[in-house]
Structure formats: structure tokens, C-alpha cells
NUVEX-514957 format. One record per atom (N, C-alpha, C): residue in one letter; z, y, x. Coordinates in steps of 0.001 Angstrom, whole numbers, always signed. Layout:
r->a	w->Z	v->Y	u->X;
...
! end
This chain:
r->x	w->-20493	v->+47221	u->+34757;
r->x	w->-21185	v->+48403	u->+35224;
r->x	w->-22106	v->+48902	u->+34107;
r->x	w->-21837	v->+50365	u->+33952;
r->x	w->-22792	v->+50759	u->+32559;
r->x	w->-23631	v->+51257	u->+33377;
r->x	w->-25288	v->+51063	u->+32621;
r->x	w->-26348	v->+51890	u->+33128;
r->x	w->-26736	v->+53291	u->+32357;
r->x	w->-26997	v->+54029	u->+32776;
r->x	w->-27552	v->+55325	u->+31997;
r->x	w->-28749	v->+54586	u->+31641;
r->x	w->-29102	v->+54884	u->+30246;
r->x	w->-30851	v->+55243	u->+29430;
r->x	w->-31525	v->+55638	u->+30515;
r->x	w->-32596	v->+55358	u->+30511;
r->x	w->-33903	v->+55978	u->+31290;
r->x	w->-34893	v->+57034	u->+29833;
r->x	w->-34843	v->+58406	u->+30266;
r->x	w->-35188	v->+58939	u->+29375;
r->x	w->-36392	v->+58565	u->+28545;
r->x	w->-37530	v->+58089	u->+29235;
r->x	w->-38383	v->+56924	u->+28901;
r->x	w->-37961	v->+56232	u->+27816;
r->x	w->-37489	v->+55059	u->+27710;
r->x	w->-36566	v->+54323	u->+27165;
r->x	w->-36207	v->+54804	u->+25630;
r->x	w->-35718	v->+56114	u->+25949;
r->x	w->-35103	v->+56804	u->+24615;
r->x	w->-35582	v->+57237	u->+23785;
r->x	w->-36772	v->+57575	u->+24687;
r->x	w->-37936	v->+58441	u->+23880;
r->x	w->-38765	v->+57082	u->+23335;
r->x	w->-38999	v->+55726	u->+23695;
r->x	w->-39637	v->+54941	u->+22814;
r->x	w->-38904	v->+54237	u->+21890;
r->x	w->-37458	v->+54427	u->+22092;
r->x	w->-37034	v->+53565	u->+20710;
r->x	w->-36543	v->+54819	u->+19642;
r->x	w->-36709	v->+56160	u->+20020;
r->x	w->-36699	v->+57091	u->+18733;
r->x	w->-37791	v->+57161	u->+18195;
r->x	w->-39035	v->+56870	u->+19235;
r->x	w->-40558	v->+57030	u->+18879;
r->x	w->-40779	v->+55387	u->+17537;
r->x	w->-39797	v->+54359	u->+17860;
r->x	w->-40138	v->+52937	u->+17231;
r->x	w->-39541	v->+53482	u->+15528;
r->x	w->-38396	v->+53808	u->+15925;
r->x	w->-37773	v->+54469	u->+14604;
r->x	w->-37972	v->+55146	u->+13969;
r->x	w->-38844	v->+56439	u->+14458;
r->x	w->-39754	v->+57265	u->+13291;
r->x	w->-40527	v->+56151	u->+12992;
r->x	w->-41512	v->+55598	u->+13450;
r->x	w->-42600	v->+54478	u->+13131;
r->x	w->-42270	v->+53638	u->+11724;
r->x	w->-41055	v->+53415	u->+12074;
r->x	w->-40754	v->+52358	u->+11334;
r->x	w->-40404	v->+53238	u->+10061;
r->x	w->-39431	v->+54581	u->+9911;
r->x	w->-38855	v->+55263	u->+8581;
r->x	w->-40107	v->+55301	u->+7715;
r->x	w->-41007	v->+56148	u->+8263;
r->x	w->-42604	v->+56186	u->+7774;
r->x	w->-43107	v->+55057	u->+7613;
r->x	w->-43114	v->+53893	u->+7815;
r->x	w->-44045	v->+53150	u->+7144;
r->x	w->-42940	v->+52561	u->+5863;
r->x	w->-41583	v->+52777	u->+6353;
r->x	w->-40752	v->+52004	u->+4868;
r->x	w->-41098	v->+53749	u->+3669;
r->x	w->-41157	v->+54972	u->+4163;
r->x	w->-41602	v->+55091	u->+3451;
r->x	w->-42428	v->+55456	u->+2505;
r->x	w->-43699	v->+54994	u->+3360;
r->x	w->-44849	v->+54610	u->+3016;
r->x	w->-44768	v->+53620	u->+1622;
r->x	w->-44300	v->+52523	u->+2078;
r->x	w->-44045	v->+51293	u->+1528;
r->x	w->-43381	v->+51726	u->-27;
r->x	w->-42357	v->+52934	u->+190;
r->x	w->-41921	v->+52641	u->-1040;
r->x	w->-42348	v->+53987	u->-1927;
r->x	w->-43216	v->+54414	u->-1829;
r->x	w->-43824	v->+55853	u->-2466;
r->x	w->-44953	v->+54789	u->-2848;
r->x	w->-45884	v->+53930	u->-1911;
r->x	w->-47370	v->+53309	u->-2908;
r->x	w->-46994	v->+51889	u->-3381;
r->x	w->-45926	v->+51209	u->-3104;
r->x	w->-45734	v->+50314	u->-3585;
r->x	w->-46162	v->+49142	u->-3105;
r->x	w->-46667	v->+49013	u->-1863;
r->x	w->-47111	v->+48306	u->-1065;
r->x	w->-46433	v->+47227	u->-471;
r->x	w->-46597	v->+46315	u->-602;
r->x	w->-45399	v->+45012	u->-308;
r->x	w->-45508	v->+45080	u->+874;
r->x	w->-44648	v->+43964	u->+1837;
r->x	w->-44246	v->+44018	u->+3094;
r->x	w->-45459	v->+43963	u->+4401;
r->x	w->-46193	v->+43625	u->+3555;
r->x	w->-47266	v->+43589	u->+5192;
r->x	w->-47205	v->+44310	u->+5448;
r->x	w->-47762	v->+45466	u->+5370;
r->x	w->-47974	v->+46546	u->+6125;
r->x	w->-46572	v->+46649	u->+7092;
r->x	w->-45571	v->+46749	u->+6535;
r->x	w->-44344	v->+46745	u->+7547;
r->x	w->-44090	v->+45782	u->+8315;
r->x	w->-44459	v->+44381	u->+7888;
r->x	w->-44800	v->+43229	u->+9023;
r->x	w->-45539	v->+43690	u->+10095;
r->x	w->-46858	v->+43935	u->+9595;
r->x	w->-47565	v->+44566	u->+10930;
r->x	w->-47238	v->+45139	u->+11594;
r->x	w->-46964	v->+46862	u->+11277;
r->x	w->-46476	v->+47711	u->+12043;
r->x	w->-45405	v->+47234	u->+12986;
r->x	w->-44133	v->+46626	u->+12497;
r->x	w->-42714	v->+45954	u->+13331;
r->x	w->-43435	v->+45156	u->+14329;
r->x	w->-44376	v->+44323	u->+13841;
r->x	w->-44864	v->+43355	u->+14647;
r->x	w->-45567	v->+43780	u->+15935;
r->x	w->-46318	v->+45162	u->+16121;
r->x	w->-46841	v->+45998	u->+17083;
r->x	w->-45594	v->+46394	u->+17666;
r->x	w->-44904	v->+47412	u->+17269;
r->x	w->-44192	v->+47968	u->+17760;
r->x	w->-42923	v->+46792	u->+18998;
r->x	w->-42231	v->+45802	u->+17901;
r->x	w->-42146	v->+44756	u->+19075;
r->x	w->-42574	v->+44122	u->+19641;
r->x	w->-44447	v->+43992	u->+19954;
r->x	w->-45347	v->+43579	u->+21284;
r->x	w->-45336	v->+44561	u->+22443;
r->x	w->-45323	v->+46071	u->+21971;
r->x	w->-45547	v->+47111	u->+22830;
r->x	w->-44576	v->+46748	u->+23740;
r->x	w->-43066	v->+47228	u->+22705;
r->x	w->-41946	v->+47432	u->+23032;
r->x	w->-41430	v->+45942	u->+23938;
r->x	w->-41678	v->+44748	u->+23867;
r->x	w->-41364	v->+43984	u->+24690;
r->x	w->-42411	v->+43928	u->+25893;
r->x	w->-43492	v->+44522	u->+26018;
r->x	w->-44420	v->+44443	u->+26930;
r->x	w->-43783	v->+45217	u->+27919;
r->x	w->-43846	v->+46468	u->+27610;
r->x	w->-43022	v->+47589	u->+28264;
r->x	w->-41603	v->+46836	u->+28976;
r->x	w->-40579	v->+46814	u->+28497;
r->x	w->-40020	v->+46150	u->+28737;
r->x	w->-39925	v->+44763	u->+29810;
r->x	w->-40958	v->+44128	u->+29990;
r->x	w->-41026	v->+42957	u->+30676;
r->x	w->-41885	v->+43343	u->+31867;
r->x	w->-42842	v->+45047	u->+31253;
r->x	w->-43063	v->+45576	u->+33295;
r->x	w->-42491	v->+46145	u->+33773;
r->x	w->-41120	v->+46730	u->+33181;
r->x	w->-40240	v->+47749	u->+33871;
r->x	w->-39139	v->+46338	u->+34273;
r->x	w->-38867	v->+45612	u->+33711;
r->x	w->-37782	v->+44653	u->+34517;
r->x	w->-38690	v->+44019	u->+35522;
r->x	w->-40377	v->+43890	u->+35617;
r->x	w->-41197	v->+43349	u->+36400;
r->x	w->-40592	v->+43873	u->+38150;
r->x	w->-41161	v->+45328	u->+37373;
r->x	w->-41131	v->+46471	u->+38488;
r->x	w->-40231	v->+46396	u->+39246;
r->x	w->-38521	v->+47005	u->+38918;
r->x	w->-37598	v->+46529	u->+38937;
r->x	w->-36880	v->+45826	u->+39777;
r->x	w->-37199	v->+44226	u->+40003;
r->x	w->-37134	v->+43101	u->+40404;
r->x	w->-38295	v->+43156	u->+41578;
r->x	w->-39057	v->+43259	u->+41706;
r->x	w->-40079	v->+43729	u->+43277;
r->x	w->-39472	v->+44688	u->+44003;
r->x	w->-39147	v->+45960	u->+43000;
r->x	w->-38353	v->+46644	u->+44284;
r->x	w->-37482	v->+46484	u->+44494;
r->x	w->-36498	v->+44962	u->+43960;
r->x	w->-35213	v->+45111	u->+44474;
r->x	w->-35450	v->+44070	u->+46324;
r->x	w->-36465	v->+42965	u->+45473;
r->x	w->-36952	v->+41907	u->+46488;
r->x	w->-37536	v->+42961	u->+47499;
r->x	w->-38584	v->+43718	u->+47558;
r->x	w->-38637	v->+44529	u->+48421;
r->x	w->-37622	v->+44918	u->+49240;
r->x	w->-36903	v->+45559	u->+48627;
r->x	w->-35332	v->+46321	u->+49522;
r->x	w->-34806	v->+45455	u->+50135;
r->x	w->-34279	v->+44043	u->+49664;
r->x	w->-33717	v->+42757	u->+50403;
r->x	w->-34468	v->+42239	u->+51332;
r->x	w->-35903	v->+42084	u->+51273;
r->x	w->-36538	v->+41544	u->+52137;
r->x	w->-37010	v->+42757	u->+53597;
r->x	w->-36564	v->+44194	u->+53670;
r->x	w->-36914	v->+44710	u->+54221;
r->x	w->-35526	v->+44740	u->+54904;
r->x	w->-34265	v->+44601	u->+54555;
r->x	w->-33040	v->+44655	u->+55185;
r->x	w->-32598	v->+43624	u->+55501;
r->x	w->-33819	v->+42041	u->+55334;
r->x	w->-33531	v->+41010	u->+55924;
r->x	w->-33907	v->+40981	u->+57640;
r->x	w->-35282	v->+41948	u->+57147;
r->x	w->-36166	v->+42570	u->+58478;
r->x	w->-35987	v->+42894	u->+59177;
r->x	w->-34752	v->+43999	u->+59553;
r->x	w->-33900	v->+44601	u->+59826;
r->x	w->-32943	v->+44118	u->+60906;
r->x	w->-31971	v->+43024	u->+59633;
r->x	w->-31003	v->+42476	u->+60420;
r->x	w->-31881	v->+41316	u->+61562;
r->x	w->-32880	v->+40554	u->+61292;
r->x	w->-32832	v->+39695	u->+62132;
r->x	w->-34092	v->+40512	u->+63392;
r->x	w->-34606	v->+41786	u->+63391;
r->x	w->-34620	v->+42349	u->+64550;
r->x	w->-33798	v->+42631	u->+65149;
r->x	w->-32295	v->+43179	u->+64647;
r->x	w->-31267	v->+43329	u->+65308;
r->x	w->-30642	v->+42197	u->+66082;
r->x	w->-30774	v->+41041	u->+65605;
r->x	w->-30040	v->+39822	u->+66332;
r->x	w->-31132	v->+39588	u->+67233;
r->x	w->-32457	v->+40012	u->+67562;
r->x	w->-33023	v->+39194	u->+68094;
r->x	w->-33281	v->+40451	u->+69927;
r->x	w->-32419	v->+41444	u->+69582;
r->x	w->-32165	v->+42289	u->+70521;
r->x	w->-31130	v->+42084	u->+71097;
! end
């Protein structure tokens, strides 16, 4: 099953990729060795996995939500 992008989504990993063109080239116009691009990558994949780990958070509650409300459901029905 393919999922569609969440426009969200698209817009932060084009937003990670400008980030990143600009600081390489940053990096290679002052001559600046890799930290600076350590850093930056290194933010960008804290954000970017943070994000990430509250939208699968989210996600996963409302699925338990939905199951646990159509568990609700069925066993009012049996109990009629």
C-alpha cells in the first residue's frame, strides 16, 4: 500500500535540502572545514526525527483511539 506525502512532510525535507545546499555552500566559498556542516546536519536530523516520532506518536493514539472506540461499540452491542 503506497501512502501519499503529507504536504507538511515535503515542505520539511525541501526546507532540510536548501539548509543543507547553503551551508555546503557556505563551506566551500570560506573554506570552512566540516563542522559547521556537522552541526547544521546534526540539527536538522534532531528536528527532523523529533517531528517525525510526534507525527507517528499522534498517529498511533488515533489509531488506538478508533480501535478502542469500535471495541466500545461492539461489546455494547453484544451486551443488548
Amino acid at each position: 500500500m503506497v501512502k501519499k506525502m503529507n504536504d507538511k512532510t515535503l515542505l520539511a525535507i525541501v526546507g532540510m535540502l536548501c539548509i543543507t545546499v547553503l551551508d555546503l555552500v557556505f563551506m566551500l566559498k570560506f573554506n570552512i572545514d566540516g563542522a559547521v556542516l556537522v552541526t547544521i546536519a546534526s540539527i536538522i536530523a534532531g528536528v527532523s526525527g523529533y517531528k517525525l516520532g510526534q507525527q507517528t506518536y499522534e498517529n498511533l493514539v488515533r489509531k488506538l483511539n478508533s480501535e478502542n472506540a469500535e471495541l466500545i461499540k461492539r461489546c455494547k452491542e453484544m451486551s443488548n
